[in-house]
C-alpha positions in Angstrom: -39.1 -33.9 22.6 -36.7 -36.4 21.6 -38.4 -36.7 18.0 -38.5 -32.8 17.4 -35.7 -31.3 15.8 -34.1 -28.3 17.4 -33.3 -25.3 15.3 -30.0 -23.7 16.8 -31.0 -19.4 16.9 -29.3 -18.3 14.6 -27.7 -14.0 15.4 -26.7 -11.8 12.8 -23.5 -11.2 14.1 -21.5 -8.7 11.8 -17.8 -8.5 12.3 -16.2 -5.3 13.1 -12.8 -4.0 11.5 -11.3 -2.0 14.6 -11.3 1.8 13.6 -7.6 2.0 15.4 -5.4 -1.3 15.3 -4.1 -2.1 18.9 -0.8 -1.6 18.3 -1.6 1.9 17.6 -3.2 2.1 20.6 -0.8 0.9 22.6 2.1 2.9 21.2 -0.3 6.0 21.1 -0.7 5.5 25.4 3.6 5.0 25.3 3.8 8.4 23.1 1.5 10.3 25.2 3.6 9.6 28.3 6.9 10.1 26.8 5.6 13.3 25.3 5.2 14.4 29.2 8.3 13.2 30.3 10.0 15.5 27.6 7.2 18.4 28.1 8.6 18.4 31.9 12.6 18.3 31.0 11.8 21.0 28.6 10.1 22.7 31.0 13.1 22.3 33.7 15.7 23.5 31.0 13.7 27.0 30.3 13.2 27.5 33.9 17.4 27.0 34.4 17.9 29.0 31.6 15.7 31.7 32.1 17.0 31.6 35.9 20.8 31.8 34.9 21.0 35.3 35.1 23.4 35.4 32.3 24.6 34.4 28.9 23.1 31.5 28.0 25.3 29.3 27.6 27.3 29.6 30.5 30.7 31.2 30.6 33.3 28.4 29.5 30.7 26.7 27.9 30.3 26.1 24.2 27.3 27.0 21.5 25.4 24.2 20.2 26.1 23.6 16.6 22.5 25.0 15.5 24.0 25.3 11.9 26.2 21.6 11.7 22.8 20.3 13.4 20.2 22.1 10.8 21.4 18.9 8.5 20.7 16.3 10.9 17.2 17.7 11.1 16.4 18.0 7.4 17.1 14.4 7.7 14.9 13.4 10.4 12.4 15.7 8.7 12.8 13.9 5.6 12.7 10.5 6.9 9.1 11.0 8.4 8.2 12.1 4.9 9.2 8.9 3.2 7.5 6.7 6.0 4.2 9.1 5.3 4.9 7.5 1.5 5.6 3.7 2.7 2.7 3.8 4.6 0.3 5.7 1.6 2.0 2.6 -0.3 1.3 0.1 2.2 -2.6 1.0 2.2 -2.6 0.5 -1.6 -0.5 -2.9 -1.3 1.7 -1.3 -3.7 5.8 -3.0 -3.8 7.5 0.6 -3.0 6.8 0.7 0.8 9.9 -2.0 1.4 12.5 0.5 -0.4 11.2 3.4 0.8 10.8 2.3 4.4 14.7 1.0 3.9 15.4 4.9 3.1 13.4 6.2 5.8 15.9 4.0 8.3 18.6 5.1 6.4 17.8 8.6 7.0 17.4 8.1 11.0 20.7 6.2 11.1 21.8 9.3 9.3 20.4 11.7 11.8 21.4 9.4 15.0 25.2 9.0 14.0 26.4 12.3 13.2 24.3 13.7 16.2 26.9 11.0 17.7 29.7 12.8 16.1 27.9 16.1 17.3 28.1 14.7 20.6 32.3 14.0 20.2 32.6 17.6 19.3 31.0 18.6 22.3 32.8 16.1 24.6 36.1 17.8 23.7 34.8 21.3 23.0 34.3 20.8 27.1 30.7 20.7 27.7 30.1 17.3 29.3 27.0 15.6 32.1 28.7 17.5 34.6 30.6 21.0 33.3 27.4 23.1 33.8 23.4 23.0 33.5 23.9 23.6 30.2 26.0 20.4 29.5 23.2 18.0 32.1 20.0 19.3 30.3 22.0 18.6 26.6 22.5 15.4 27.3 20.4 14.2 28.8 16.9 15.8 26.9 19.2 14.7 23.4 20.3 11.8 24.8 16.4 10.5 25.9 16.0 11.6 22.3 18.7 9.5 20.8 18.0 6.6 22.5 14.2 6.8 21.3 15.4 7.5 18.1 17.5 4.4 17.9 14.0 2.2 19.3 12.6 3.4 17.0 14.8 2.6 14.1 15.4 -0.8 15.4 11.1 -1.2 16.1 11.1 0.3 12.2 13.8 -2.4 11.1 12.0 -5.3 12.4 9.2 -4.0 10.6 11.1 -4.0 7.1 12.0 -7.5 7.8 9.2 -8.5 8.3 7.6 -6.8 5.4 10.3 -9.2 3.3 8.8 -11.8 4.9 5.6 -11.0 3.8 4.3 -11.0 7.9 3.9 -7.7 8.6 0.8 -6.7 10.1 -1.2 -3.2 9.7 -1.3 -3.5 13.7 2.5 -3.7 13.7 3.4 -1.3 10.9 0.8 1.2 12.2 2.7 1.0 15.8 5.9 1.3 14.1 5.0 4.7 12.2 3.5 6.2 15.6 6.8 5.8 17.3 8.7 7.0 14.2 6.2 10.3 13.8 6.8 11.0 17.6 10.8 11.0 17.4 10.5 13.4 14.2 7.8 15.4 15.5 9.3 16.4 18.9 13.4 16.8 17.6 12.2 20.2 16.3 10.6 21.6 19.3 14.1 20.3 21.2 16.3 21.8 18.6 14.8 25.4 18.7 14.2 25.0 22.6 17.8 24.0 22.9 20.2 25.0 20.1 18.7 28.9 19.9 
């Protein structure tokens, strides 16, 4: 056998492209739980609010400014817009995704600052964590909000930077967008819920 030569078998392997990267896997699984966490504080703050007996909100207690905060949401709105272009862009390797993924974060930044200045209003307007129901299910179902809003901007900034860099990768960028999607997707089921 020593004088025979081996032929290795050769398999006609074929590599596979992933039909969903991993990251947009893993930050699909992370969506789908935080979209039951807020499903169940939305659920709590109909149940109090249908159970008040009264005037929602409570006596003392101020209105949500559904008006001020209508131009918050157009910008939120619009910011998932432009990342929709960045990322029909990005698939065509075209050189607008940078500045319009640069708007897109300056659109949430937009949306999460004056909801902070909405929040200051409020504060002195008397509705805080602990004047009423009404104050504990504002803050803390916009404040969950806020703070995934702000991950998101900062998980959507990293990606920008890295796009400059020229090491951005689909798996990355696609994980970004899913994030991004989920905090503009659910603000409008909270602002009816909530500000109405």
């Amino acid at each position: 056998m020593s004088g025979q030569n081996v032929i290795p078998l050769q398999t006609n392997r074929r590599t596979r492209s992933a039909v969903v990267e991993d990251g947009t896997i893993g930050m699909l699984a992370f969506v789908f739980v935080e979209a039951m966490m807020f499903a169940g504080l939305m659920s709590a703050f109909v149940i109090a609010r249908a159970t008040a007996g009264g005037a929602w909100p409570p006596a003392g207690q101020p209105r949500l400014p559904f008006e001020e905060t209508a131009i918050n949401t157009v910008a939120l709105l619009a910011s998932g817009a432009v990342v929709f272009l960045a990322s029909r862009t990005w698939e065509k390797q075209g050189t607008r995704t940078g500045p319009l993924l640069l708007a897109a974060i300056g659109l949430g930044a937009f949306f999460v600052f004056f909801q902070g200045i909405e929040w200051i209003a409020l504060i002195r307007q008397g509705l805080t964590l602990t004047s009423s129901q009404h104050g504990s299910f504002f803050y803390l179902i916009v404040g969950m909000h806020g703070a995934h809003a702000l991950g998101a901007l900062v998980f959507m900034g990293v990606a920008w930077l890295r796009l400059q860099q020229g090491t951005l990768s689909n798996s990355a960028f696609s994980a970004a967008r899913v994030l991004w999607y989920f905090v503009v997707a659910v603000w409008p089921v909270l602002y009816f819920t909530l500000y109405l």
